[in-house]
N, C-alpha and C positions, 0 to 999 in steps of 0.2 A: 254738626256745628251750626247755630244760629247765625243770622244772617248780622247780626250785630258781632259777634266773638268773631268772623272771617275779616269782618273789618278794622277788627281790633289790632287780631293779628297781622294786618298788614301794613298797619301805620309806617316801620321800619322802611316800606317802599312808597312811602309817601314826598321824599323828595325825588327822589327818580321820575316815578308816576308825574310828577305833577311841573315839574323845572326841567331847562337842559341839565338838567346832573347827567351824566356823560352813562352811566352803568352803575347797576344796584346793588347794594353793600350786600357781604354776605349775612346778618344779620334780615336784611329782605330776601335773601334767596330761600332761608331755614324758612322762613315765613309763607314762602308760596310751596316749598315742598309741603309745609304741615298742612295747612288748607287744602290743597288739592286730595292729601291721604286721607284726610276726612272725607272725600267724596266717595264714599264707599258703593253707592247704589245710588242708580240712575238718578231716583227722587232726587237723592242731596243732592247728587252733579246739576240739576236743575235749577234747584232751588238756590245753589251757589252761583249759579251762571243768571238769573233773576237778581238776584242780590246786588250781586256787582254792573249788572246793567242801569239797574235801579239807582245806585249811589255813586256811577261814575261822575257824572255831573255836576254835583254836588261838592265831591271834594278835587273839581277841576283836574281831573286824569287824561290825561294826553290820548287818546284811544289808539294811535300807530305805539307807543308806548307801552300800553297795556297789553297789546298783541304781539309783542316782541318780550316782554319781560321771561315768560316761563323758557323760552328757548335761551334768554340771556342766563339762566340759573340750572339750567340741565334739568329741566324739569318737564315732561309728558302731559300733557292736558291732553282730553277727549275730545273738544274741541276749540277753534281759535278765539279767545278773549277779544270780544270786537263789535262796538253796539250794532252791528247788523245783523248776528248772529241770530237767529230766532230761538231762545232756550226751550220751546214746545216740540220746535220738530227735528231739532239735534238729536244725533245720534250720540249716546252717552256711554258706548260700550267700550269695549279693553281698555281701558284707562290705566297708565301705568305711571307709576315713580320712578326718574331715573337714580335718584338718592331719597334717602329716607333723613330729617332732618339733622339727624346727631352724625350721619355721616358724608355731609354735605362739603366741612371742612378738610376731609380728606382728601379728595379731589378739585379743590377749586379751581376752574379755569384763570387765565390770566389776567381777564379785563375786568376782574371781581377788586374791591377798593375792600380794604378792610375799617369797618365804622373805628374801631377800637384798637 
């Protein structure tokens, strides 16, 4: 996934990320399962973790925010979303999903708001 399409895809978490909006629609949750399962191999996990480093600032993201969102959506990163994070010398390995996006809805915790 290109570093433009990760960001595409997460517009959904753009009021979270970026206001007090209290917790991320499910809508952003499907969004940060899909990007993160695109990080298939190290490269991308890097490349991904560059990307969002690169454009947190830009579109004004909360970074305590940003480092809480995949736990707020049950979702396993390799490492913690956090501009101090060094994306060269993370370790990028067992990366797992805890849901895959289409079954995201099935289990949603409680402090999920539904957009729709």
């Amino acid at each position: 996934m290109t570093c433009e399409k990760a960001i595409a895809t997460l517009m959904p978490c753009k009021p979270y990320l970026t206001t007090s909006e209290p917790s991320p629609t499910l809508a952003c949750c499907q969004a940060v399962a899909s990007v993160n399962a695109s990080g298939s191999t190290t490269q991308s996990r890097r490349d991904l973790c560059e990307c969002f480093q690169k454009n947190a600032h830009a579109y004004g993201v909360i970074a305590d925010k940003a480092k809480q969102l995949p736990g707020l959506c049950g979702v396993l990163v390799p490492v913690p979303i956090y501009p101090s994070v060094d994306c060269h010398k993370a370790s990028f390995k067992n990366s797992s999903v805890a849901f895959l996006p289409q079954d995201i809805d099935a289990g949603v915790p409680s402090n999920f708001k539904d957009s729709g």
